[in-house]
C-alpha positions in Angstrom: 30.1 51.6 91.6 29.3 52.7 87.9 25.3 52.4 87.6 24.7 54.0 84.6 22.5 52.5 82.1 23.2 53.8 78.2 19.4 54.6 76.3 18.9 52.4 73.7 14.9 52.1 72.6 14.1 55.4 71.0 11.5 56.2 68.3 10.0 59.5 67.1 7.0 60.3 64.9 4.0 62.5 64.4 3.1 61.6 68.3 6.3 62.8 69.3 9.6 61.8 71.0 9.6 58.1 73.0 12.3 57.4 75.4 12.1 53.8 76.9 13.6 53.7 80.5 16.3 51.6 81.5 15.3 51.8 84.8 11.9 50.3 84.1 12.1 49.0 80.5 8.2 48.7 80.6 8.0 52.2 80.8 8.6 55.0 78.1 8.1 58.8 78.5 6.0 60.8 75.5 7.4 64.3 74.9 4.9 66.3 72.3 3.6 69.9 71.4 0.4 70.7 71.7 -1.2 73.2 69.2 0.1 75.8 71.1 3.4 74.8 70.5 3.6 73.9 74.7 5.3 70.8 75.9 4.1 68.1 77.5 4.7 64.5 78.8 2.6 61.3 79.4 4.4 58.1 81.1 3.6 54.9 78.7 3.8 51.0 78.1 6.7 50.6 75.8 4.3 47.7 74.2 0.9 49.9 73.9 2.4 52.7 72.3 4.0 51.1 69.7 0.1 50.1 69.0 -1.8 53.7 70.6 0.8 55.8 68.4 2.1 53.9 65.4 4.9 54.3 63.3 2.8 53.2 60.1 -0.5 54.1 60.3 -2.8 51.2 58.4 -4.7 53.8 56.3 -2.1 55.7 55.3 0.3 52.7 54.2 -2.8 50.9 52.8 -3.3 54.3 50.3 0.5 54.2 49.4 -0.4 50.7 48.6 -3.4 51.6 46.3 -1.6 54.3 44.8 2.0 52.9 44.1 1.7 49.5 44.3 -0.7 49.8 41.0 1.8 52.4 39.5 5.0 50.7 39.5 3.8 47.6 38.0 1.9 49.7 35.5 4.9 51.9 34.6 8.1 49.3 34.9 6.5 46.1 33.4 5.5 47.8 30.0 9.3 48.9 30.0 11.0 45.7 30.7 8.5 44.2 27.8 10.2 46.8 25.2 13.8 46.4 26.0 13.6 42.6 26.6 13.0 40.0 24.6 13.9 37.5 27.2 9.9 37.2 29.0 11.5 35.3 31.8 13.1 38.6 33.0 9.9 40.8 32.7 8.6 37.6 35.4 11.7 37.9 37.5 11.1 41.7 37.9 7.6 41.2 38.9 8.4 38.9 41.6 11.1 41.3 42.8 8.7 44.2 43.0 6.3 42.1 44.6 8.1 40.4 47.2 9.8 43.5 48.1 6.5 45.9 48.3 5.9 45.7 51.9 9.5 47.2 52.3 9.4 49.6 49.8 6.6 51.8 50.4 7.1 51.7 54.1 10.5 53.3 53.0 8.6 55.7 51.0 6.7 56.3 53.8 9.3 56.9 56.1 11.3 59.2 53.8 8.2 61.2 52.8 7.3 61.6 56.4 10.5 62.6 58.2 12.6 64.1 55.2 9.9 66.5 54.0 7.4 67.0 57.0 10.4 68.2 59.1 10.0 65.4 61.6 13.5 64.2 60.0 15.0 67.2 62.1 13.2 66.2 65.8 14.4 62.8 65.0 18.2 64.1 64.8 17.6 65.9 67.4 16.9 63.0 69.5 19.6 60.6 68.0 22.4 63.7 68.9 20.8 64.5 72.3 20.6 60.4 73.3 24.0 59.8 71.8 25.6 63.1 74.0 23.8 61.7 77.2 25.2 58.1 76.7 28.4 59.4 76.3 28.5 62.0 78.8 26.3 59.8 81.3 24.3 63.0 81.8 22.1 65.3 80.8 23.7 67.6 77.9 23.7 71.7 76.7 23.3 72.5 73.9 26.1 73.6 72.3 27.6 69.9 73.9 24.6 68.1 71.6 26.1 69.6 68.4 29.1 67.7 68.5 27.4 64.6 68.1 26.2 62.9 64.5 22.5 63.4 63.5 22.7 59.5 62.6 21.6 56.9 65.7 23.6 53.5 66.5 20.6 51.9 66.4 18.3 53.2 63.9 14.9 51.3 64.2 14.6 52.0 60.7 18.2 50.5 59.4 16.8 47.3 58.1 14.2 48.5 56.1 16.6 51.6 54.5 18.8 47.8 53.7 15.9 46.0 51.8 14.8 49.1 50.0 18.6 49.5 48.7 18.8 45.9 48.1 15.7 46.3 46.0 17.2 48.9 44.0 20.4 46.9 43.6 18.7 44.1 42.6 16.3 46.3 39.7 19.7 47.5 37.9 21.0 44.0 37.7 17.8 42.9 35.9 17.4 46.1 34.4 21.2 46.4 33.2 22.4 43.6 32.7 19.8 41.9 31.3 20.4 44.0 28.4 24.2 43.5 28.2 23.5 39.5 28.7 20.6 38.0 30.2 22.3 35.1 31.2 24.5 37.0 33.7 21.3 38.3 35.6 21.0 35.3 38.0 25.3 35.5 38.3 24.6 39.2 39.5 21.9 38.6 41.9 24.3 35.5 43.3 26.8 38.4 44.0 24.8 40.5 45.1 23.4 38.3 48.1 27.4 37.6 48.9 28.2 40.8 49.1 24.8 42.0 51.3 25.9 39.5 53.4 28.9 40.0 53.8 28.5 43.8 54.8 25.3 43.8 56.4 26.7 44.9 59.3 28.9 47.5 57.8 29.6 51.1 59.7 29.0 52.8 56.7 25.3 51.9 56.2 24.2 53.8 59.1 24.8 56.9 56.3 21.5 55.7 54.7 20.0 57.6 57.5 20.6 60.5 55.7 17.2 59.9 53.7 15.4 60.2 57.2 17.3 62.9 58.7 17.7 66.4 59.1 19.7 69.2 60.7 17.7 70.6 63.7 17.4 73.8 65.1 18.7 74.7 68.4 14.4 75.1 69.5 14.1 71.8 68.5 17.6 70.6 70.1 16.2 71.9 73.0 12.8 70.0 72.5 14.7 66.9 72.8 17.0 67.6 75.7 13.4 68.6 77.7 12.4 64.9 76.3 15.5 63.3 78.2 14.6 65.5 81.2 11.1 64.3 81.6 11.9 60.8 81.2 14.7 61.4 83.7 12.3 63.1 85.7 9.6 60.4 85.9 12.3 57.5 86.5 12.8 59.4 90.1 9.1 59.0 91.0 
């Protein structure tokens, strides 16, 4: 009989790479460096790290805030008040930035963090190592990793990659066709929500992982195969 049990709950940041167990889906494994470059583990409550090693740290998103919050109302409202004459779309816009902040600068956030502080790469890593395992049903080389996509099934961080492009989306509809016609701005926004909803769940989104990933190194490949192997380790306990 077939016992094998596919990963699904992954994450990796700063802290390192977490594997949940699906042997005991309380429990996830921490693979890090230390300073030294040396690996190590740490056996954890899925729930606790989520809160003892966050994915967005309060201070840090609260700066973004502070920072870019402040500048794209200062730098997009004066614009829509030049090219507009219609007030009710410099309004609309503000409502769209605002309701969508929360999204947006985690986004920024995200991208910053993983595209340009190489932890984009380690998180590849992880989706192509997790991905090889699943399909293999064990533990994968390296050269069997790289035949796998750096993208993951199920990116933790899909839905907020969606609202940030659905912000965007909705910014050139105000934006350009308010100037053609303002009257065919709430038309376009209508559409819009059809067609989001139509292919939310659509293959090809998983490409907007692209923004928060990288192409490892075989040394980091390998950091992420040890990851699987101490989680498998610890299950056997």
């Amino acid at each position: 009989m077939n016992t094998f049990k596919p990963i699904r709950k992954t994450r990796v940041n700063e802290h390192g790479i977490f594997i949940n167990s699906t042997i005991f889906p309380r429990i996830c494994v921490r693979t890090y460096l230390d300073s030294n470059g040396k690996t190590y583990s740490e056996m954890l409550d899925w729930e606790k790290s989520l809160s003892i090693y966050p994915d967005f740290p309060t201070k840090a998103i609260r700066t973004f805030y502070k920072i870019y919050v402040i500048w794209v109302i200062s730098m997009l409202m004066p614009y829509m008040l030049l090219v507009h004459s219609h007030n009710y779309l410099v309004y609309l816009l503000l409502f769209i930035t605002m309701l969508n902040a929360d999204h947006i600068f985690k986004s920024i956030y995200i991208i910053y963090k993983y595209k340009f502080k190489n932890i984009g790469k380690y998180y590849a890593a992880k989706n192509m190592v997790i991905s090889a395992y699943n399909a293999l049903h064990r533990i994968p080389t390296i050269d069997e990793v790289k035949e796998f996509s750096i993208f993951e099934k199920y990116c933790p961080y899909e839905s907020l990659l969606k609202h940030s492009l659905t912000y965007f989306l909705e910014i050139c509809i105000v934006c350009f066709i308010g100037l053609w016609n303002y009257l065919f701005v709430p038309i376009g926004l209508i559409i819009l929500f059809i067609v989001l909803c139509l292919f939310n769940n659509c293959r090809y989104l998983k490409y907007l992982q692209f923004f928060i990933t990288s192409k490892p190194s075989d040394e980091i490949i390998f950091f992420a195969i040890k990851a699987l192997e101490n989680l498998i380790f610890s299950e056997k306990l």
